[in-house]
C-alpha positions as CSV (number, residue, x, y, z in Angstrom):
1,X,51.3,98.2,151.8
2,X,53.8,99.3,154.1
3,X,55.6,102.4,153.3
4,X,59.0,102.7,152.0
5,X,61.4,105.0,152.1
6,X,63.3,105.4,148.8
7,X,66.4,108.0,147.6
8,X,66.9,107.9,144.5
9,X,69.5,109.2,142.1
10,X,68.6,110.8,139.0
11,X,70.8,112.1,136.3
12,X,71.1,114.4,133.5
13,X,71.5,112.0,130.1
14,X,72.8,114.7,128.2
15,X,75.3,115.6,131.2
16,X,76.1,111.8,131.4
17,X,76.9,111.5,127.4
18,X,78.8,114.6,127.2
19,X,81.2,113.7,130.1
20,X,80.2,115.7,132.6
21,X,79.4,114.6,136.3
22,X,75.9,114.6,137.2
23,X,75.3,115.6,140.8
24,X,73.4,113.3,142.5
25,X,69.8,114.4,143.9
26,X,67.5,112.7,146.8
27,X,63.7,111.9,146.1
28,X,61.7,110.1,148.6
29,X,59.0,107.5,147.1
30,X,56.2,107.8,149.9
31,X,53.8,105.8,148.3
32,X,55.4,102.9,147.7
33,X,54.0,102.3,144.6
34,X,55.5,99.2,142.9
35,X,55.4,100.8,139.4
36,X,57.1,104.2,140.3
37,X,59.8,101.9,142.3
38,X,60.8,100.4,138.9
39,X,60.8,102.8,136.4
40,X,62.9,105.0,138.9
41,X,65.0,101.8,138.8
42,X,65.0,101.3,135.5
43,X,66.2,105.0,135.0
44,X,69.3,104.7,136.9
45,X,70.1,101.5,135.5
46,X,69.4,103.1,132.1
47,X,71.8,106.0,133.2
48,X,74.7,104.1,135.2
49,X,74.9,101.8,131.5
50,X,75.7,105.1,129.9
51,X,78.1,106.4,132.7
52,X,79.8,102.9,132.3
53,X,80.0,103.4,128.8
54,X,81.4,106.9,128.3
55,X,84.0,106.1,131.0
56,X,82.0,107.8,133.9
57,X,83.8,104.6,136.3
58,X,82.6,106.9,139.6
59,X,79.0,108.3,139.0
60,X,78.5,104.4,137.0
61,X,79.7,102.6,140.3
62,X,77.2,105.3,142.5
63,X,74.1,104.4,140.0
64,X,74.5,101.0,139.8
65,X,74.9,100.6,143.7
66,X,72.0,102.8,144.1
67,X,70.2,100.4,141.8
68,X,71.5,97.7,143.5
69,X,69.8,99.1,147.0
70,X,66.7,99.1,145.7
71,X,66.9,96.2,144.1
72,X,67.4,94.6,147.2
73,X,64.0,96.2,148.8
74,X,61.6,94.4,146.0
75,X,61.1,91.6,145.7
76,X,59.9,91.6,142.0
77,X,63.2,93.7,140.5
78,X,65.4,91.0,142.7
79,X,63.6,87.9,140.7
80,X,64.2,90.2,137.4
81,X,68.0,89.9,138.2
82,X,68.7,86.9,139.9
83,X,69.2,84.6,136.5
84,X,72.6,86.9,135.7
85,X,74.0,86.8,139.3
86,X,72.2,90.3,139.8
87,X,73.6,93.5,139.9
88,X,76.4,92.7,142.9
89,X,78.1,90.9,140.0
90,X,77.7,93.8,137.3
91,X,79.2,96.5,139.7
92,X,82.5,94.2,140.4
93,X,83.1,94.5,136.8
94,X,82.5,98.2,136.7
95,X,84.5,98.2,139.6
96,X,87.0,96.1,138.0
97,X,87.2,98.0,134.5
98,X,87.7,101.4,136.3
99,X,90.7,99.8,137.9
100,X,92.3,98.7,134.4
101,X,92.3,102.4,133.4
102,X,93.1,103.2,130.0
103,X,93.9,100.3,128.2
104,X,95.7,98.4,124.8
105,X,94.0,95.5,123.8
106,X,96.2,92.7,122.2
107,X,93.4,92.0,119.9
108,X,90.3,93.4,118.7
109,X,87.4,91.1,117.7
110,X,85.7,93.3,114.5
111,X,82.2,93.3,113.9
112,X,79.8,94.2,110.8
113,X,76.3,94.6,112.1
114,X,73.9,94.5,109.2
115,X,70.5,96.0,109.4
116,X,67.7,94.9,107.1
117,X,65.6,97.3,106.5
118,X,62.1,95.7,105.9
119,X,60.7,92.4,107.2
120,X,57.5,90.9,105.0
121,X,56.7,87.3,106.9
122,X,54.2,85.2,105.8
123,X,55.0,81.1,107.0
124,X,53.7,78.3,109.5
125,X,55.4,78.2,113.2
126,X,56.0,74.9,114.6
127,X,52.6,74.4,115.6
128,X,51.0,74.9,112.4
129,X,49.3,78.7,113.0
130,X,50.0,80.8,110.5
131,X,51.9,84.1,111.4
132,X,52.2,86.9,108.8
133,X,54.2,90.1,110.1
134,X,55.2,93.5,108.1
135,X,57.1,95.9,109.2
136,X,59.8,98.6,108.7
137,X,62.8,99.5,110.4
138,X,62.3,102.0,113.5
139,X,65.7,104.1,113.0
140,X,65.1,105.2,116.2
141,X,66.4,102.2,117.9
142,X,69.6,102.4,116.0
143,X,71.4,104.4,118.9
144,X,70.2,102.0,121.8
145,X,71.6,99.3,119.5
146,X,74.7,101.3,119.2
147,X,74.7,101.8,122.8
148,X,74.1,98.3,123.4
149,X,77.2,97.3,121.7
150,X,79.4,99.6,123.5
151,X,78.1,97.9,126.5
152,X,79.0,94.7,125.9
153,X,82.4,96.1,124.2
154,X,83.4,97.3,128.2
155,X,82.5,94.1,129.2
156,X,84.3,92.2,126.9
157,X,87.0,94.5,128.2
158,X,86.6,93.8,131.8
159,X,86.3,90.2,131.5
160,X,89.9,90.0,129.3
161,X,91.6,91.6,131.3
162,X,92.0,95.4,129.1
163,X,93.2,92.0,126.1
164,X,90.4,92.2,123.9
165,X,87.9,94.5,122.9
166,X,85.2,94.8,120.5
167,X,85.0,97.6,117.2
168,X,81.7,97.4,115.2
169,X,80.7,99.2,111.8
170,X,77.3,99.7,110.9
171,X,75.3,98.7,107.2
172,X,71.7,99.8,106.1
173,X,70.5,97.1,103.5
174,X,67.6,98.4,102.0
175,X,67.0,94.2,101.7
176,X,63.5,92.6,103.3
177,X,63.5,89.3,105.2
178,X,60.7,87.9,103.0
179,X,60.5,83.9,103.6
180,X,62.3,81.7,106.4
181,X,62.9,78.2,107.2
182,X,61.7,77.0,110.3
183,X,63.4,74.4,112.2
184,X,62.2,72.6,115.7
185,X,63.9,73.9,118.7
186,X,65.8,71.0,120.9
187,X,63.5,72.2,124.1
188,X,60.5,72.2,122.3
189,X,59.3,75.6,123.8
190,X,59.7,78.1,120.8
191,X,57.1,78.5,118.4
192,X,58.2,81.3,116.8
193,X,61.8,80.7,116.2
194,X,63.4,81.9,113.0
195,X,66.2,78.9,113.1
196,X,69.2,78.8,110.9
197,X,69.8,79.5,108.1
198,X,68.2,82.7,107.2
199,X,69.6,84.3,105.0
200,X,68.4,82.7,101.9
201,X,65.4,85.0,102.7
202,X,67.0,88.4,102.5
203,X,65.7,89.6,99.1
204,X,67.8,91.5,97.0
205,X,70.1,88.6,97.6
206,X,72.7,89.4,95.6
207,X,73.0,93.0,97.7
208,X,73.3,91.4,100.8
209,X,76.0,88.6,99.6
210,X,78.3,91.6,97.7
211,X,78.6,93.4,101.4
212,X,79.7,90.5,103.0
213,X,81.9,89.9,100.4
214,X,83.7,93.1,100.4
215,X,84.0,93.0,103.9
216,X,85.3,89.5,104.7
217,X,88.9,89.9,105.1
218,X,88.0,92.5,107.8
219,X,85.1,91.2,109.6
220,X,85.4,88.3,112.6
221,X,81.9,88.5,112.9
222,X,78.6,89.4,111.8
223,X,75.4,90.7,113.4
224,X,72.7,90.8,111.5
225,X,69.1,92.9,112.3
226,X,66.0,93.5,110.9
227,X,62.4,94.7,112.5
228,X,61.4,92.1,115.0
229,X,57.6,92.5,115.7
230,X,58.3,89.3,118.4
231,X,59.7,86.7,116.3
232,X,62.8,85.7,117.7
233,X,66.2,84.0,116.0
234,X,69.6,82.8,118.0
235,X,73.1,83.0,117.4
236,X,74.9,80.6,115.0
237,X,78.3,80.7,116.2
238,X,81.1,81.1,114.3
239,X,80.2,79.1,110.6
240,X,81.7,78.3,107.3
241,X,77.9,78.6,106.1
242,X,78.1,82.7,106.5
243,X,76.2,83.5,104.2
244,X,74.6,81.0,102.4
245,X,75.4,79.9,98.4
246,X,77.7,79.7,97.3
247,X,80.0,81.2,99.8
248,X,79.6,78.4,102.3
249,X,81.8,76.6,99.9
250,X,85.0,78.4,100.7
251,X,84.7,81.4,103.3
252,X,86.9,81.1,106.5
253,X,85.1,80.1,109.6
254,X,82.6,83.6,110.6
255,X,80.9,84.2,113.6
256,X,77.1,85.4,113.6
257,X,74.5,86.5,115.2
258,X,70.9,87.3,114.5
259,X,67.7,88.5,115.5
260,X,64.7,91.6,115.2
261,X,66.1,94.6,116.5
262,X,63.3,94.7,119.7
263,X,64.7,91.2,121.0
264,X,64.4,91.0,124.8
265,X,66.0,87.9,126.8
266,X,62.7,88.3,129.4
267,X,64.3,88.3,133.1
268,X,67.3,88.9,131.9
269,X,68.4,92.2,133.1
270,X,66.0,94.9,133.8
271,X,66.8,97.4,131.0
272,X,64.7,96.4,128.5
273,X,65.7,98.9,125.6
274,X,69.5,96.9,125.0
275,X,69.5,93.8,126.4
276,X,73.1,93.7,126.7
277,X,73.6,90.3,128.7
278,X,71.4,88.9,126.1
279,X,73.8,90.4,122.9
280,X,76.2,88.9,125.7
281,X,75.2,85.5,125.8
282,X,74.8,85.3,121.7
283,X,78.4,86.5,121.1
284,X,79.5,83.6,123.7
285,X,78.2,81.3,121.4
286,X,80.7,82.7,118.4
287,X,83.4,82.3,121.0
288,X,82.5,78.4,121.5
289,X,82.8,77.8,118.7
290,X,85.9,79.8,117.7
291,X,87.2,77.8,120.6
292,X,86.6,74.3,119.2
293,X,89.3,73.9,117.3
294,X,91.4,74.3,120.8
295,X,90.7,70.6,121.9
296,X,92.1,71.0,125.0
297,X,90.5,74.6,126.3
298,X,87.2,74.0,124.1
299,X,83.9,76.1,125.6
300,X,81.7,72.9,124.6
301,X,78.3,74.4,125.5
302,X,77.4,77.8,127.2
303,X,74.4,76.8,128.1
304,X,76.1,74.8,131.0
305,X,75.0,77.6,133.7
306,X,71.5,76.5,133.2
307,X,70.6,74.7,136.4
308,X,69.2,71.6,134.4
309,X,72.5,71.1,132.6
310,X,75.0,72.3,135.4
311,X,75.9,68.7,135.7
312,X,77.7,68.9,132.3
313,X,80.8,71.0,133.9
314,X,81.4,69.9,137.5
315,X,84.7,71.9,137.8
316,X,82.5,75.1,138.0
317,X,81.0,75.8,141.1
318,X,79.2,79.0,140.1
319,X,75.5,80.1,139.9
320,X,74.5,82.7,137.4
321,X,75.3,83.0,133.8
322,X,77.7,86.0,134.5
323,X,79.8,84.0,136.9
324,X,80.0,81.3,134.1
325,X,81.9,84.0,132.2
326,X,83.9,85.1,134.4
327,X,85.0,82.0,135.1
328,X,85.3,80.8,131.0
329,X,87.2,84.0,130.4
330,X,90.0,83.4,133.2
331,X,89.9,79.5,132.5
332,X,89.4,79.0,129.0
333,X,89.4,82.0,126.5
334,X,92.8,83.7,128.2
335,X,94.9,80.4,127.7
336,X,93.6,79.8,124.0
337,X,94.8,83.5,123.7
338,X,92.3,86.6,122.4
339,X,94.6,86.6,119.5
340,X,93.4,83.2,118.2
341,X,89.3,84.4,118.9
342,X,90.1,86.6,115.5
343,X,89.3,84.9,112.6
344,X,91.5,87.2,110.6
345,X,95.2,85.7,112.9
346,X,94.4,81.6,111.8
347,X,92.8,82.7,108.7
348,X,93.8,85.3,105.9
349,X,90.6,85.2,104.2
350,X,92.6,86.3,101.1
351,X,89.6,85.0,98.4
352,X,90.7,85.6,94.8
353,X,88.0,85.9,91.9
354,X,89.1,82.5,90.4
355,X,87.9,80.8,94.2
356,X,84.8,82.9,93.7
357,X,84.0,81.7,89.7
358,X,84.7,78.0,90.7
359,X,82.5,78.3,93.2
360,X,79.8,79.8,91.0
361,X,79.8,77.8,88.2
362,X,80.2,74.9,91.0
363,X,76.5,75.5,91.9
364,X,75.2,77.2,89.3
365,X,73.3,74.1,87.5
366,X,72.0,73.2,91.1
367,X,68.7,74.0,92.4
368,X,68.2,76.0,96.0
369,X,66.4,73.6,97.3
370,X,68.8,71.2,96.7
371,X,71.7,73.4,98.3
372,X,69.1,73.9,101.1
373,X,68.8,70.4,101.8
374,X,72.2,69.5,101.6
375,X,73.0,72.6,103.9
376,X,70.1,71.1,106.8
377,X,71.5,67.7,106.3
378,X,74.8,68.6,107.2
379,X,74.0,70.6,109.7
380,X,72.9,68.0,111.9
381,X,74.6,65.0,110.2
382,X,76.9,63.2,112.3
383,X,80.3,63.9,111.0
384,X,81.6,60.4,111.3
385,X,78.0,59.0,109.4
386,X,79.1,57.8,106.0
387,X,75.6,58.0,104.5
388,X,74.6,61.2,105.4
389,X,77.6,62.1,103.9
390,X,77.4,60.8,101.1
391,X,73.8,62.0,100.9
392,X,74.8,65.4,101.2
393,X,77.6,64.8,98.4
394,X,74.3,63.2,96.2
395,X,72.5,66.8,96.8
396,X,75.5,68.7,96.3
397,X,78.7,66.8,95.4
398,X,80.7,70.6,95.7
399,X,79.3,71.0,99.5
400,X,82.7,72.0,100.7
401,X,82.5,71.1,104.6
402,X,80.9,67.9,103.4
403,X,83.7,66.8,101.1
404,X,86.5,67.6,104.1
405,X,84.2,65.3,106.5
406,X,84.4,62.5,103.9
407,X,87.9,62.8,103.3
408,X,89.1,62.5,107.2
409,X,86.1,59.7,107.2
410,X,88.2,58.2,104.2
411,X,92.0,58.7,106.0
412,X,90.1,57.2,109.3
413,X,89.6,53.9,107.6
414,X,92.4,54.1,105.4
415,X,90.4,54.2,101.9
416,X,93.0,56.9,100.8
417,X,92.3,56.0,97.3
418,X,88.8,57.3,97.5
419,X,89.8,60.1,99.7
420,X,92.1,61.4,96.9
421,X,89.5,63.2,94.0
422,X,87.1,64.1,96.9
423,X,90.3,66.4,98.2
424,X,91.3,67.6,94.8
425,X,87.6,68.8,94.5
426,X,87.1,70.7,97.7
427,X,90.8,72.3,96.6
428,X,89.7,73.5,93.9
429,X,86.5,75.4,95.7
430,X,89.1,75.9,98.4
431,X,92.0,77.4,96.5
432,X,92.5,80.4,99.1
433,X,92.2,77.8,102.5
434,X,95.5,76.1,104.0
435,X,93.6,73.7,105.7
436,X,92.0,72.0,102.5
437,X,95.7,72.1,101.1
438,X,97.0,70.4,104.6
439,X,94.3,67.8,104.2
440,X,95.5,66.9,100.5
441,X,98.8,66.8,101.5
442,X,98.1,64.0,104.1
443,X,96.2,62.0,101.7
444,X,99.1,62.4,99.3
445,X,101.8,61.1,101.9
446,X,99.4,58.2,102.6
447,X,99.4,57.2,99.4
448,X,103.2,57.6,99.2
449,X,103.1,60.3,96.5
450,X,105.7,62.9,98.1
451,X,106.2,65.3,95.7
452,X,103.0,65.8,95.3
453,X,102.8,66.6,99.5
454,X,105.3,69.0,99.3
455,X,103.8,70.9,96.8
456,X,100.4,71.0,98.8
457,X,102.2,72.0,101.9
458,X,104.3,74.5,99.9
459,X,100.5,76.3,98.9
460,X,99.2,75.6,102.8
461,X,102.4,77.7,103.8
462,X,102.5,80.5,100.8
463,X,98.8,80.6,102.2
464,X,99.8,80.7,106.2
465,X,103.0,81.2,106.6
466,X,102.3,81.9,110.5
467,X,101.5,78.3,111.2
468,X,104.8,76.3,112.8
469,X,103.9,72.8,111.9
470,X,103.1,73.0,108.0
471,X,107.0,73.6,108.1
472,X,107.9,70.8,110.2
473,X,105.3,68.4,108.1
474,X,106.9,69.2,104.9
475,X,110.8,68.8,106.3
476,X,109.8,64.9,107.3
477,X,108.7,64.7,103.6
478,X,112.0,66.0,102.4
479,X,113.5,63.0,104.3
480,X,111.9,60.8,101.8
481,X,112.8,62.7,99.3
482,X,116.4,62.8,100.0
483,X,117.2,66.2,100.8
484,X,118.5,66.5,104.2
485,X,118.8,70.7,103.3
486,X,115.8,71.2,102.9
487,X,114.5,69.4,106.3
488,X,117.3,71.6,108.2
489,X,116.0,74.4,106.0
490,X,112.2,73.7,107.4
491,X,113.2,72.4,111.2
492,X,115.0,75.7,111.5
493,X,112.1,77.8,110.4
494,X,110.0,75.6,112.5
495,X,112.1,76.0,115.9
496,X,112.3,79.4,115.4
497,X,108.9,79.5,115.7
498,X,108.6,77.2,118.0
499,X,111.6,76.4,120.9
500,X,110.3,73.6,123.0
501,X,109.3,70.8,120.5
502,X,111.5,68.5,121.5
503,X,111.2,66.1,118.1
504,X,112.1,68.7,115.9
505,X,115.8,69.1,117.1
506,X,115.6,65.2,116.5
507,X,115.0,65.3,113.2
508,X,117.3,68.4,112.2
509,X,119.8,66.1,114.1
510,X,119.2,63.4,111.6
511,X,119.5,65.7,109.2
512,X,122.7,66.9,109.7
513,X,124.2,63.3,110.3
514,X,122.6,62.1,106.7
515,X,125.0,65.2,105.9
516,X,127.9,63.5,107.9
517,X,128.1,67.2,110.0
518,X,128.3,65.1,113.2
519,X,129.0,68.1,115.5
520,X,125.7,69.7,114.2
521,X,123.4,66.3,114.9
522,X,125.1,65.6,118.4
523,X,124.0,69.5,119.4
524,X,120.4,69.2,118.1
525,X,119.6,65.4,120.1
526,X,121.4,66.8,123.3
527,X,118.6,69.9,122.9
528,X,116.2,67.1,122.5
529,X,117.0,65.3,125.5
530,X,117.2,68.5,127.5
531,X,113.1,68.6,126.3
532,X,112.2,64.7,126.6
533,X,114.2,62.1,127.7
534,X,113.2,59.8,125.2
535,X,115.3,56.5,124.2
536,X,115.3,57.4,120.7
537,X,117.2,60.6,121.4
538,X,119.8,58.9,123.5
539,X,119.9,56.3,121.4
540,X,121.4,58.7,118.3
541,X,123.5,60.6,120.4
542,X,124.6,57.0,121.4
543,X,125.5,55.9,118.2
544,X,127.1,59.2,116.8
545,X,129.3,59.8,119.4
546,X,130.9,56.1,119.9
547,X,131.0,55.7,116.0
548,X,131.4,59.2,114.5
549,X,133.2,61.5,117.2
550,X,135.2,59.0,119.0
551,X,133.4,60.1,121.8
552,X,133.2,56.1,123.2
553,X,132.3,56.2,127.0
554,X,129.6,59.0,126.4
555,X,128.2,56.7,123.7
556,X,128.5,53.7,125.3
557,X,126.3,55.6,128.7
558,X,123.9,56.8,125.8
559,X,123.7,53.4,124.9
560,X,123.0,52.2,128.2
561,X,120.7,54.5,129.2
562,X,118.3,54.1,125.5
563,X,118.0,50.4,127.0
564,X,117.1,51.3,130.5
565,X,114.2,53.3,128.8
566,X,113.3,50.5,126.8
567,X,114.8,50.6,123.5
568,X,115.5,47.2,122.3
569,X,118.1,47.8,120.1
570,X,120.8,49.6,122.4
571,X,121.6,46.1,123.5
572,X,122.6,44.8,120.5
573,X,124.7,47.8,119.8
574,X,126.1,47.4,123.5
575,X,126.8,43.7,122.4
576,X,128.3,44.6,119.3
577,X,130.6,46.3,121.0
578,X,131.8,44.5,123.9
579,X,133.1,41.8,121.8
């Protein structure tokens, strides 16, 4: 083998974590050897992740160009880092996060990471062989999981922009994961997949569900670990079903993630102790799916950077995985705002004990296995499929996510009727969620029962009062009730919440005319028009000014102008009054 010259940086870990600035020292490799080559690789990467992490910017740039070097000279470390764009990609962002400097985060994304101490497998893989695995939890890899985190917490960093940043706290269950259910994998290539849901199989279950419990209002998302001995799991995105029975009936949308504690995303990157890209990668899947209610930004698959599946997302023109975040987090996630990637801003995950015993007595006469199979049916049910919906509802007729996808079914093809007790059902497992209370309120206005709607939207408010539109939806339903007041009361709210909706001035303009405060409603549809130059808008000014403020050759050009944009009766009005 030819020889190669190497130098090679080493530093003092202990210097590095205490905040002091190793001096870089020279070592020449003479032999070549392939094995020394990447351990002394894998050191400085190993090193440069800690500079990175304790805010080193200078020594962490120096490491991870030096690793970069070498990486570049061997052939097998540059195949080990070509699937993440390499390490050219890694040392922009360093590059880029040293630049941001000290920085306040508009939001912070807060994490519970669960570790279970025991696992105890004993179950068939997808090929039949049996695979029994025991083993206790090393609590010597807690710090690289620790130091894992805080890896992907400066990334997270760099990639927002200094917006958003990651906190984490840290539970020991003394719990085992005894039995799991095993699902087939969509590529057919893993055998030893734990698939969702798990955690059914954490044993004391009752444990495990109180600290999720206590800690729902002020976690986003969890992370959940136990000793892996090779069996692998994957992320589940951000869930209602977090954690399993009964809370899937009424808990705010969570993000998870879990797997054994010595995962390893294989090629990945090439320090094998944190796998950060690979923590990296799972916690993109709680952001697609925290995105999804965002029709319009929505991350619809990460796996899109594959080169098989590249085809799905022509607008990107990248490579790597890394450069398909880079580009999701300046094209998707900063519009949608890092604000709306906490659970905790749409939802106040305020659950009072009477949700809690509803929801227990709900289920409590209905086997596991039938709550299982509901849950799996579900899962991969198509949402717009009235049988498997309904066979769901057969298994468990209080599966909350089931009974909202039968009710929008129901509104869909107007069978409001039947929509109605499958709403006031999920309401009252739901008693702490505005969006069951906006879906009842819709079914209620469809079936023309107002008061009813107010009151619904009245509990979606007291329960978010953050979100504009349940104000504007409940002033239209004061117009059928009669009280113009209460719509201006409403609108107002709404606009000063929201400024540039141009229907809302509209409406407070009708408002105000039903009140005969002409002045008022002339203000509000010239503010419309100034938004949207609808023919509806001119079309009221139109009228209000020629009949109500005397104002004739201004309504008469309101009049005129309704008609060129196509409303039909501005001529009768301009015929009326030419006579």
């Amino acid at each position: 083998m030819k020889q190669i010259l190497v130098f090679i940086l080493t530093i003092n870990i202990a210097a590095a974590l205490s905040g002091e600035t190793p001096h870089p020292v020279s070592s020449a490799n003479s032999s070549g050897d392939m094995k020394s080559q990447y351990q002394q690789f894998l050191s400085n990467c190993l090193s440069a992740n800690r500079a990175f992490i304790n805010g080193q910017y200078e020594t962490a740039i120096k490491l991870y160009t030096l690793c970069m070097n070498l990486r570049n000279q061997n052939s097998v470390l540059k195949k080990m880092t070509k699937r993440s764009g390499g390490w050219k990609l890694w040392l922009q962002l360093v590059k880029k996060r040293k630049n941001l400097g000290s920085i306040t985060p508009e939001a912070t994304h807060r994490i519970h990471v669960l570790l279970i101490k025991n696992m105890d497998l004993n179950f068939l893989d997808l090929s039949g062989a049996r695979v029994k695995q025991k083993a206790t939890l090393d609590l010597t890899m807690i710090p690289f999981i620790k130091q894992r985190h805080h890896l992907v917490k400066r990334m997270i960093e760099t990639l927002s922009n200094g917006k958003m940043t990651l906190s984490f706290r840290y539970t020991m269950l003394d719990s085992t994961l005894k039995k799991v259910n095993i699902s087939s994998f969509e590529e057919g290539s893993f055998q030893r997949e734990l698939r969702y849901p798990i955690y059914d199989s954490i044993e004391p279950f009752n444990t495990f569900r109180e600290t999720i419990t206590h800690s729902l209002k002020e976690t986003d998302t969890y992370i959940l670990y136990w000793p892996g001995q090779g069996v692998a799991t994957v992320a589940g995105g951000g869930s209602k079903s977090f954690p399993l029975i009964p809370y899937q009936l009424y808990t705010a949308p969570k993000g998870w993630i879990s797997y054994p504690v010595d995962f390893k995303y294989t090629g990945y990157t090439p320090d094998k102790d944190w796998e950060a890209l690979g923590l990296l990668h799972e916690f993109f899947h709680v952001l697609q799916t925290l995105t999804m209610k965002y029709s319009s930004y929505q991350i619809k698959h990460i796996h899109e950077w594959i080169p098989q599946k590249r085809h799905l997302i022509l607008e990107w023109n990248g490579r790597s995985e890394m450069e398909y975040y880079i580009w999701r987090f300046e094209n998707i996630l900063s519009k949608i705002g890092y604000k709306n990637l906490n659970n905790g801003f749409r939802y106040q995950n305020v659950i009072s004990s009477r949700t809690i015993q509803n929801n227990e007595q709900a289920v409590m006469n209905i086997s596991q296995m039938k709550l299982l199979k509901a849950q799996e049916i579900f899962r991969t049910a198509d949402k717009n499929n009235e049988n498997a919906l309904l066979a769901v509802l057969k298994l468990n007729p209080y599966h909350s996510d089931a009974l909202l996808a039968m009710v929008n079914l129901y509104m869909k093809q107007n069978k409001n009727t039947d929509a109605l007790p499958l709403i006031n059902r999920a309401v009252e497992l739901n008693l702490d969620n505005d969006y069951v209370y906006l879906l009842q309120a819709r079914v209620l206005t469809n079936l023309k029962k107002y008061e009813l709607s107010v009151n619904a939207y009245s509990n979606a408010i007291r329960l978010n009062p953050r979100y504009d539109f349940y104000y504007y939806w409940r002033a239209l339903l004061y117009f059928n009730l009669n009280k113009p007041d209460a719509v201006i009361h409403d609108i107002s709210t709404f606009i000063e919440k929201t400024k540039t909706f141009s229907w809302a001035y509209y409406n407070r303009g009708a408002a105000y005319a039903l009140l005969k405060k002409y002045n008022n409603a002339e203000s509000d549809y010239t503010r419309a028009i100034a938004l949207e130059k609808n023919h509806l808008f001119y079309f009221q000014r139109g009228i209000t000014r020629f009949y109500y403020l005397n104002d004739k050759q201004n309504g008469i050009e309101d009049l005129k102008t309704a008609r060129k944009l196509g409303n039909r009766d501005a001529q009768e009005y301009i015929n009326r009054i030419s006579r």
